[in-house]
BARO-207691 format. One record per residue: chain; x, y, z of N, C-alpha, C in turn; residue number from 1. Coordinates in steps of 0.05 Angstrom, whole numbers. Each point is the difference from the previous one (the first is absolute). Example, Ala and Ser with C-alpha at 12.3 -4.5 7.8 and 13.67 -1.06 7.14 Angstrom:
<atoms>
+--------+--------+--------+--------+--------+--------+--------+--------+--------+--------+-----+
: chaine :    n.x :    n.y :    n.z :   ca.x :   ca.y :   ca.z :    c.x :    c.y :    c.z : num :
+--------+--------+--------+--------+--------+--------+--------+--------+--------+--------+-----+
:      A :    264 :   -114 :    156 :    -18 :     24 :      0 :     18 :     24 :      0 :   1 :
:      A :     -7 :     21 :    -14 :     16 :     24 :      1 :    -15 :     22 :     14 :   2 :
+--------+--------+--------+--------+--------+--------+--------+--------+--------+--------+-----+
</atoms>
This chain:
<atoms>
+--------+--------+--------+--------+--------+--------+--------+--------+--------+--------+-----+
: chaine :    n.x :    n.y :    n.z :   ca.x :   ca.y :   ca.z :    c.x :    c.y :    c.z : num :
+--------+--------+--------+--------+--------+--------+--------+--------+--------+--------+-----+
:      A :     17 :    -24 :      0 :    -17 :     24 :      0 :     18 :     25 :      0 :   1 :
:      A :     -6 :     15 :    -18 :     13 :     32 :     -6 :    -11 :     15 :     28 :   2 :
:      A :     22 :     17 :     12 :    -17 :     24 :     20 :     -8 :     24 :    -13 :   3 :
:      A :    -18 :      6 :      5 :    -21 :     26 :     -8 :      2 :     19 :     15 :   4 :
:      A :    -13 :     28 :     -6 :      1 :     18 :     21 :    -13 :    -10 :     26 :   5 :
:      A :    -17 :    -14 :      3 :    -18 :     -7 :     31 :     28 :    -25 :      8 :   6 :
:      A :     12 :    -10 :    -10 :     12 :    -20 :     13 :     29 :     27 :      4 :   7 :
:      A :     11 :     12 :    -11 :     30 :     19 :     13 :    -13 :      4 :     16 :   8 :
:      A :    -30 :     23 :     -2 :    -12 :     15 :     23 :     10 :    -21 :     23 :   9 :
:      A :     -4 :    -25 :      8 :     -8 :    -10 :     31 :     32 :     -5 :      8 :  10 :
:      A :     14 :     -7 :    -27 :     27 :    -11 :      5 :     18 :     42 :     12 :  11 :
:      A :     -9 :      0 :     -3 :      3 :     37 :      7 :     -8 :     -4 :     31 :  12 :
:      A :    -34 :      3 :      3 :     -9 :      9 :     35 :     21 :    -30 :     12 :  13 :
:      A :    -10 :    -24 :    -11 :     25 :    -24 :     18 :     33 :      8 :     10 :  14 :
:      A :      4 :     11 :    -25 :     36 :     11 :      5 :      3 :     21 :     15 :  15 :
:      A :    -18 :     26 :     -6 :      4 :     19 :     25 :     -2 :    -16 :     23 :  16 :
:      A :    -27 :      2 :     10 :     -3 :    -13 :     17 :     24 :    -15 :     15 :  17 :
:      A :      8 :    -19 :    -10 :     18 :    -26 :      9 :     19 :     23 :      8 :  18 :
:      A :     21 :     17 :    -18 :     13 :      9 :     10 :      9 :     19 :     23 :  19 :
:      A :    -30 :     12 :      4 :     -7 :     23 :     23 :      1 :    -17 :     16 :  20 :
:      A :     -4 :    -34 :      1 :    -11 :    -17 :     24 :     36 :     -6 :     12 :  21 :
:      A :     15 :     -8 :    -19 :     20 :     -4 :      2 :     22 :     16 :     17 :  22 :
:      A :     -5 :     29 :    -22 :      9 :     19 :     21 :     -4 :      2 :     28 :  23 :
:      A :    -32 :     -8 :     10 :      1 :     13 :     24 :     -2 :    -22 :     17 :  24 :
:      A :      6 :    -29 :    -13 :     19 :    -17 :     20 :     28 :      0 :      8 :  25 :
:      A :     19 :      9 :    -30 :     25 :     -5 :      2 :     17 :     23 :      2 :  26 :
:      A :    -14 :     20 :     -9 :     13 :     20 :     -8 :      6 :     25 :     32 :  27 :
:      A :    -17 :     -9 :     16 :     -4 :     14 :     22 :      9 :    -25 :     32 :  28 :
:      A :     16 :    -13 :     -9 :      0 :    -17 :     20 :     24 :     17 :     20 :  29 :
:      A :     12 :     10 :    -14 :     19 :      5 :     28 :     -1 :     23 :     26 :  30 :
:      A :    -18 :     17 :    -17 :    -13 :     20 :     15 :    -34 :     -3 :      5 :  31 :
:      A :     -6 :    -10 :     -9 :    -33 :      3 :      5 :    -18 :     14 :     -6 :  32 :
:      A :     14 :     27 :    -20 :     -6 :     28 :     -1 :    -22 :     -5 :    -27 :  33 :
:      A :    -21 :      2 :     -9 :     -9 :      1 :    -27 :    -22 :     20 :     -7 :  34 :
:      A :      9 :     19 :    -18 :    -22 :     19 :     -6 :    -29 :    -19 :    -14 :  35 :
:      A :      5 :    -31 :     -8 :    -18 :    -23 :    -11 :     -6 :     -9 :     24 :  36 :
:      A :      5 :     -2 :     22 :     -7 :     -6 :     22 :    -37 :     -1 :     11 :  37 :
:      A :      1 :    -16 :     21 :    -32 :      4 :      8 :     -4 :     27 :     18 :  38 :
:      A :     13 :     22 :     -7 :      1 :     29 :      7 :    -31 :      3 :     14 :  39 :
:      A :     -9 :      7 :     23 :    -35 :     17 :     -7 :    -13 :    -29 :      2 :  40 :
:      A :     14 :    -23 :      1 :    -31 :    -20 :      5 :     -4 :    -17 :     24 :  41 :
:      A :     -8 :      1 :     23 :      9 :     -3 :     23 :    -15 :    -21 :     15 :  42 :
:      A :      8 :    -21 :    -31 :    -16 :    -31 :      9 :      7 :    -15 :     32 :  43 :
:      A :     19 :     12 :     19 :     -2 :    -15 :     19 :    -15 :     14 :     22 :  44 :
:      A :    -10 :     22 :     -3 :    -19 :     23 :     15 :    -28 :    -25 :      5 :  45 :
:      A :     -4 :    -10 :    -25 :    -18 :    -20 :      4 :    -37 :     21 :      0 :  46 :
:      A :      3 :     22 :     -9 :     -8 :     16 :      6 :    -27 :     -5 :    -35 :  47 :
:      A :      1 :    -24 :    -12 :    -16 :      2 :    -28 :     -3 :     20 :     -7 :  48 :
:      A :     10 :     18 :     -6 :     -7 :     27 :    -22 :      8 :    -13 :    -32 :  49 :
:      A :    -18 :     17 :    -13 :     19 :     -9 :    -25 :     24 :      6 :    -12 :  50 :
:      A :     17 :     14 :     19 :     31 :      5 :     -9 :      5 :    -26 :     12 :  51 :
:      A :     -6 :    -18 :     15 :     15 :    -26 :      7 :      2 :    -21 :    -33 :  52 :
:      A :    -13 :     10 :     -9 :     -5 :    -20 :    -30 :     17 :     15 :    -21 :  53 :
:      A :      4 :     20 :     -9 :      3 :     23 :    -17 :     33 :     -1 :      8 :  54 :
:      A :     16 :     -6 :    -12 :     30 :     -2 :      7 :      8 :     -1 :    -24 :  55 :
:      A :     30 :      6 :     -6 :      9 :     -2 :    -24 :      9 :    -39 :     -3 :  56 :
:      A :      3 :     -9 :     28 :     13 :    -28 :     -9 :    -26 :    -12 :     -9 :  57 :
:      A :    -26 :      8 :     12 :    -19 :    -21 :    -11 :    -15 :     16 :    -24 :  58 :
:      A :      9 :     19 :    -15 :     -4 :      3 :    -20 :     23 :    -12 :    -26 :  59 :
:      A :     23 :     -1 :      8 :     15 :    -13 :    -12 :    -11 :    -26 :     -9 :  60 :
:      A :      1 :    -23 :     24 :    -18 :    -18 :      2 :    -19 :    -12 :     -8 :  61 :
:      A :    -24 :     22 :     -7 :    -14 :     -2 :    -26 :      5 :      6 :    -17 :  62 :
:      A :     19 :     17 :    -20 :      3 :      3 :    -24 :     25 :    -24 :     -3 :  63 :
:      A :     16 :    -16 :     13 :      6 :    -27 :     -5 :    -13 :    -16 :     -4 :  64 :
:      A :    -19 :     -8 :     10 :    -17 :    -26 :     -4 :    -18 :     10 :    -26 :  65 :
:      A :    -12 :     24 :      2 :    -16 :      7 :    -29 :     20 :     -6 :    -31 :  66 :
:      A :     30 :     16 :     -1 :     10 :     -4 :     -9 :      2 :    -15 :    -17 :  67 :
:      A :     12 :    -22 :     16 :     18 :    -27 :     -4 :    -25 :    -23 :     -9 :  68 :
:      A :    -22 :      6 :     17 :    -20 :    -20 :     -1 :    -20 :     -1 :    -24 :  69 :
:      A :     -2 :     24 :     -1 :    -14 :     -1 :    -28 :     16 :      2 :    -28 :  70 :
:      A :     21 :      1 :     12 :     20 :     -3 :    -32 :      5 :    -25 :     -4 :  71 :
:      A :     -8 :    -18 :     34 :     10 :    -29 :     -8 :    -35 :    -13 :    -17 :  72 :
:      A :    -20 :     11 :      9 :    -17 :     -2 :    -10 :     -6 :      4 :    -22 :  73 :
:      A :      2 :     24 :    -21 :      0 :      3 :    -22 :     21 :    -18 :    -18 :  74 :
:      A :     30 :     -6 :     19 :     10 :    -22 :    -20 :    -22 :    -26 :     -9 :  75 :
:      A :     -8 :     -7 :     23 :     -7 :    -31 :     -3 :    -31 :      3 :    -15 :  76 :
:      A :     -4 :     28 :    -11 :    -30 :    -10 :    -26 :    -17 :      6 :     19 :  77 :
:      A :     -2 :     17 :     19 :    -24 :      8 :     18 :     -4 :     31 :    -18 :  78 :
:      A :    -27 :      6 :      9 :    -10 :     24 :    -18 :      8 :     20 :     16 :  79 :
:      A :      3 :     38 :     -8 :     10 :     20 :     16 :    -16 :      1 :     26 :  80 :
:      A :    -26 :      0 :     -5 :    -19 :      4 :     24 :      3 :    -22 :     21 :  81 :
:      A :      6 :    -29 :     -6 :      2 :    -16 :     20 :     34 :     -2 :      8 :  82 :
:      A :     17 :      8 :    -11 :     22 :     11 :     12 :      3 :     25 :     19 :  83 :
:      A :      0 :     12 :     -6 :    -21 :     20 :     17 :      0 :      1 :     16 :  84 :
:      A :    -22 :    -16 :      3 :    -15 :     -8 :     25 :      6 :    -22 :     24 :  85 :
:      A :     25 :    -12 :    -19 :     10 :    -13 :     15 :     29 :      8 :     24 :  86 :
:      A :     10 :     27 :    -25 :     21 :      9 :      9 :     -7 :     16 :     25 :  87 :
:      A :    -18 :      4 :      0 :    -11 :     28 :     18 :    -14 :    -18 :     22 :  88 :
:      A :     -1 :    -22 :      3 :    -12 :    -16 :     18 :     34 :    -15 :     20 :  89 :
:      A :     15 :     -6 :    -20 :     27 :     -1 :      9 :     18 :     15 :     12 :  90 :
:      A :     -3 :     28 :    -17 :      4 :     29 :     22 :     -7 :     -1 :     21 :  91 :
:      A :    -28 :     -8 :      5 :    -15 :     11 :     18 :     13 :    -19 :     36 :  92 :
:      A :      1 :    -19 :    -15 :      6 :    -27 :     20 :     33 :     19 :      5 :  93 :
:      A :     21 :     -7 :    -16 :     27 :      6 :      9 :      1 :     27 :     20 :  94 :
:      A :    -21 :     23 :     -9 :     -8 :     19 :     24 :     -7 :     -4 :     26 :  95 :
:      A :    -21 :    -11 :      1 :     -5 :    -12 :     20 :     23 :    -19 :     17 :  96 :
:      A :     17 :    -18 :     -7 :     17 :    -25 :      2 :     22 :     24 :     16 :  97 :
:      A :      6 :     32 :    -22 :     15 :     17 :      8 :     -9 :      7 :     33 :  98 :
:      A :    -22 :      5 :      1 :     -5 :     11 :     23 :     -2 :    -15 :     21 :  99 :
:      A :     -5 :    -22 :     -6 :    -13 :    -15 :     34 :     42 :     -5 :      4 : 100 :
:      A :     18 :     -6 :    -18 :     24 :     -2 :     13 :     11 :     22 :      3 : 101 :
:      A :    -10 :     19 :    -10 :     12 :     23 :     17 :     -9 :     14 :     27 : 102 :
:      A :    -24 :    -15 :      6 :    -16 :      3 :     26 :     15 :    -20 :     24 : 103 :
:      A :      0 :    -25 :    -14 :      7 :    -28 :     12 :     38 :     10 :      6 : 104 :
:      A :     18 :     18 :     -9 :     27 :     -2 :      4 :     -2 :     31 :     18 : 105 :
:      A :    -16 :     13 :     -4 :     -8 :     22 :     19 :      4 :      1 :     37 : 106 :
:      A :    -16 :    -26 :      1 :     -7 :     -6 :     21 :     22 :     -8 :     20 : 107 :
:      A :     23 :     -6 :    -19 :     24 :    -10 :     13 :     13 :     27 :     18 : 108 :
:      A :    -11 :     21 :    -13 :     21 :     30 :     15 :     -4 :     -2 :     21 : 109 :
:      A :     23 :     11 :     19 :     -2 :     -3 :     23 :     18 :     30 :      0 : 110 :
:      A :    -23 :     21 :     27 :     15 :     26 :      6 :     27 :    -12 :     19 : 111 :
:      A :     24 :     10 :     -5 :     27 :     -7 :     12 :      4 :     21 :     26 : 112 :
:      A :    -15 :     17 :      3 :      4 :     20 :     23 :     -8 :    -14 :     23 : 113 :
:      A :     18 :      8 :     26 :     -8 :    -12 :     17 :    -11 :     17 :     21 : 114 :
:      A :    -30 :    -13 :     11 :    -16 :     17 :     18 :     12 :      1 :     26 : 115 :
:      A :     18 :     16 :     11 :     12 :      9 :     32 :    -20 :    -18 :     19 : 116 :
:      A :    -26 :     16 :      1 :    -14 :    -10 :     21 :     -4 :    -27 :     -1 : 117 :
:      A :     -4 :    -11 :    -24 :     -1 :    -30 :     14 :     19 :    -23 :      8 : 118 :
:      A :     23 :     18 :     -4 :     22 :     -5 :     15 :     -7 :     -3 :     37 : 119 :
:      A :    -18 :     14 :     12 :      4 :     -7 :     36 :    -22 :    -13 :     12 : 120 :
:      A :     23 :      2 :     13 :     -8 :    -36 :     17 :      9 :    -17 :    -10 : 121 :
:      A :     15 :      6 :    -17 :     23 :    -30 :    -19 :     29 :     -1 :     28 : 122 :
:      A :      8 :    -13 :    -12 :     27 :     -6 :     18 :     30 :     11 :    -24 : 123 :
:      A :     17 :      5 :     14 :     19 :      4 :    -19 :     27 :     -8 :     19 : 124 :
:      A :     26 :     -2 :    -14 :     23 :     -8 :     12 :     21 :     28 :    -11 : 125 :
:      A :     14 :      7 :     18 :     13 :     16 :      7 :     24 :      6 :    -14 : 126 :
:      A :      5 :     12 :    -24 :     22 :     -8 :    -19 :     30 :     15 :      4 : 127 :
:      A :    -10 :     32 :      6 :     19 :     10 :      9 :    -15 :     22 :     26 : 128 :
:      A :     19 :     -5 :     16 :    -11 :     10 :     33 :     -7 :     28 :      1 : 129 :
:      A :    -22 :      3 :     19 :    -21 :      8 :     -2 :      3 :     21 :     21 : 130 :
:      A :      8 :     20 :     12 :      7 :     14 :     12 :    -28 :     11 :     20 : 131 :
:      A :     -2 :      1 :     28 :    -10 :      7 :     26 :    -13 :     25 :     -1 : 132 :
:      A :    -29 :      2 :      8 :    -16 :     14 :      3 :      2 :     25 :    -27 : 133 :
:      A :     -3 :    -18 :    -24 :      0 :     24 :    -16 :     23 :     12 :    -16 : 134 :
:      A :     30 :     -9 :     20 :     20 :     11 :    -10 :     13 :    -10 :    -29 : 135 :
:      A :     -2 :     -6 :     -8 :     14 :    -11 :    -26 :    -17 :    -19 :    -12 : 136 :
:      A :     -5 :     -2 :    -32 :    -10 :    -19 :    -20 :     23 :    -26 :      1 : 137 :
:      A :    -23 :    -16 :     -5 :     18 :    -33 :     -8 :    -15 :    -12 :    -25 : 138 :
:      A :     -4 :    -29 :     -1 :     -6 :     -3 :    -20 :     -3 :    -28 :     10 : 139 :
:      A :    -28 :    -14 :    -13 :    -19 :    -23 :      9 :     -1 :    -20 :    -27 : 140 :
:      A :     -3 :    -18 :     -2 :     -7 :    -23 :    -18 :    -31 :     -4 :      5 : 141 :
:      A :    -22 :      7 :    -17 :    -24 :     -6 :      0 :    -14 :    -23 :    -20 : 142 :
:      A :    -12 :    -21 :      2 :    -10 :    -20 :    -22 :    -25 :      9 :    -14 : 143 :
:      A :      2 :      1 :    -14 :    -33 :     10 :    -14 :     -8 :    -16 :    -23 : 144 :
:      A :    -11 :      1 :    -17 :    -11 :    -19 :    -17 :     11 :     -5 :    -26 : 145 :
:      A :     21 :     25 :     -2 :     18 :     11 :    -22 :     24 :    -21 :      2 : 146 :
:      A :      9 :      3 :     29 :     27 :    -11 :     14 :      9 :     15 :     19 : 147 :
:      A :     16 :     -7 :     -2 :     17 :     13 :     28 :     13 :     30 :     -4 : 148 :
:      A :     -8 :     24 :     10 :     15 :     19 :      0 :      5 :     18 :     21 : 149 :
:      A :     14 :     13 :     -5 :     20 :     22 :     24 :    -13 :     27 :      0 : 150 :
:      A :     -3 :      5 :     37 :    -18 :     30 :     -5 :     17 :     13 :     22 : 151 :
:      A :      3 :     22 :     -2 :      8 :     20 :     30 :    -29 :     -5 :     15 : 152 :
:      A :     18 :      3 :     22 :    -21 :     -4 :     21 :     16 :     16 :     22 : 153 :
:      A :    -20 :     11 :     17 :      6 :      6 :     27 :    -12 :    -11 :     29 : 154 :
:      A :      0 :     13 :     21 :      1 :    -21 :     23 :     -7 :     27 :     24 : 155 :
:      A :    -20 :     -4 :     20 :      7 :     14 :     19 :     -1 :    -21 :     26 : 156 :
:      A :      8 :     -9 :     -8 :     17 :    -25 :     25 :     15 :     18 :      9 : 157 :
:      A :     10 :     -2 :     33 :     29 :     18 :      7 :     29 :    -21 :     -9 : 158 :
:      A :     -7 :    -22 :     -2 :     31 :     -9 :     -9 :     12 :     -2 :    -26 : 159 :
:      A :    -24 :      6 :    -16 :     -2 :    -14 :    -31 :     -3 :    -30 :     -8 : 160 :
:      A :     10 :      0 :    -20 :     -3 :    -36 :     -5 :     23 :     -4 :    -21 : 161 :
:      A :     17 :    -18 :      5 :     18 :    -11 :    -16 :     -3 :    -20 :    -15 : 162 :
:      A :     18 :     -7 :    -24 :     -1 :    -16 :    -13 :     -7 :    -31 :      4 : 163 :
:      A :    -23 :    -12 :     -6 :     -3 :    -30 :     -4 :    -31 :      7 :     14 : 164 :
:      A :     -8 :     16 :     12 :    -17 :      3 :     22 :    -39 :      1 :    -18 : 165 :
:      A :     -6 :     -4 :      9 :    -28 :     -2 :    -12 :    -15 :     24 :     21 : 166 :
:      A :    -15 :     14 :    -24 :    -20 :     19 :     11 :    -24 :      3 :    -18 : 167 :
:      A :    -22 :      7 :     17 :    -11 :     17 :    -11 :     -8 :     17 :    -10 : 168 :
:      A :    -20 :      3 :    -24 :     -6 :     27 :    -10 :    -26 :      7 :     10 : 169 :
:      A :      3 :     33 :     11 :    -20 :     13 :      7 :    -17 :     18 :     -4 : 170 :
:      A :     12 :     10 :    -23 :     -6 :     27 :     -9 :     17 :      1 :    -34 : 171 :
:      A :     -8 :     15 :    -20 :     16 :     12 :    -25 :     -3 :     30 :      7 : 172 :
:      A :     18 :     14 :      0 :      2 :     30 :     -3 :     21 :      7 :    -28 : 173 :
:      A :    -14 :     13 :    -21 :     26 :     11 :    -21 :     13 :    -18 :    -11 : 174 :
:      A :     -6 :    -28 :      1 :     19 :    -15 :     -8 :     13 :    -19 :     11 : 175 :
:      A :      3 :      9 :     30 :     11 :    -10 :     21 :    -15 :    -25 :     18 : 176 :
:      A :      6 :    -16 :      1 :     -8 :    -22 :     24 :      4 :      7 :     25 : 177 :
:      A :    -19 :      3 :     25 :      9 :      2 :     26 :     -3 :    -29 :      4 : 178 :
:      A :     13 :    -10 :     13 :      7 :    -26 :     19 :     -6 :      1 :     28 : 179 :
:      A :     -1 :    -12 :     10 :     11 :    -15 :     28 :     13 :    -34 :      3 : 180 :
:      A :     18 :     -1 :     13 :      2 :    -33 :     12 :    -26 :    -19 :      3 : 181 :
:      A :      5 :    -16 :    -19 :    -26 :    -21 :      5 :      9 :    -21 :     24 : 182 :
:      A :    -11 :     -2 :     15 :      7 :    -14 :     26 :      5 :    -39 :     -6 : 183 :
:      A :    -18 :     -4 :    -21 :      6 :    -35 :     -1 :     15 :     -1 :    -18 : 184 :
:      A :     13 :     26 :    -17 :     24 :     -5 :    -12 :     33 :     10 :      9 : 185 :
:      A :      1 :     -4 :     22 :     26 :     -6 :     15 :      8 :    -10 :     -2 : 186 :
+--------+--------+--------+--------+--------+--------+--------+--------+--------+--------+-----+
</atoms>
């Protein structure tokens, strides 16, 4: 079979397409940065508006599957209208297919900031000593769900608390952990 103008036409929307799709897998991998990006569509808001549908990847998406699908259709002796209709039914699916995994890999984000307050009443260990009623910052080993990390902390204990020692957290001020000596960790 010879291609015609309706068969370049799809082999046209297929090849854009493919290649915009390409780009904005490969072409943006090391930064993340893409003016093709899902900019403005704020499918994990979860919020159904119709900017959750309206994205450039799931428009891409459909003009792939329309594309490709009805050009594979018109090869094999199907008529324009039921190519068509097929392509645009195949769009329609790879859109959709677009979105529920971009909803479904969404879900994986996790905010990395860590909330102070729910830091007390945790226990922490004493990393670098902790200086008496206030006088001097030290620095605590706390476990959280992230892992293990290091915070200044202070103390108005009158002796302070030295290294190895387990305390409590009582308070976040600015940043800062107040402590005291936890008594069953002596």
């Amino acid at each position: 079979m010879t291609f015609g103008e309706w068969e370049w036409a799809h082999v046209a929307i297929g090849g854009v397409a493919t290649c915009i799709f390409l780009f904005q897998t490969f072409g943006t991998v090391g930064d993340g940065d893409s003016d093709l990006d899902d900019a403005g569509a704020d499918v994990h808001d979860g919020g159904g508006g119709l900017s959750d549908y309206l994205s450039v990847r799931n428009f891409v998406a459909l003009f792939i599957g329309y594309g490709w699908v009805t050009l594979a259709a018109l090869l094999s002796g199907e008529s324009r209208g039921m190519s068509s209709l097929l392509g645009v039914c195949a769009g329609i699916l790879l859109a959709a297919l677009s979105l529920f995994m971009i909803k479904a890999f969404l879900r994986f984000q996790e905010d990395g900031t860590l909330d102070m307050e729910s830091l007390v009443g945790r226990r922490a260990s004493v990393y670098i000593s902790v200086g008496g009623a206030g006088s001097s910052a030290g620095k605590v080993m706390v476990d959280t769900k992230k892992g293990r990390i290091e915070l200044t902390a202070r103390t108005n204990d009158p002796d302070g608390l030295r290294p190895g020692q387990i305390a409590t957290i009582l308070e976040t001020d600015g940043g800062v952990l107040w402590i005291t000596a936890d008594e069953k960790g002596k």
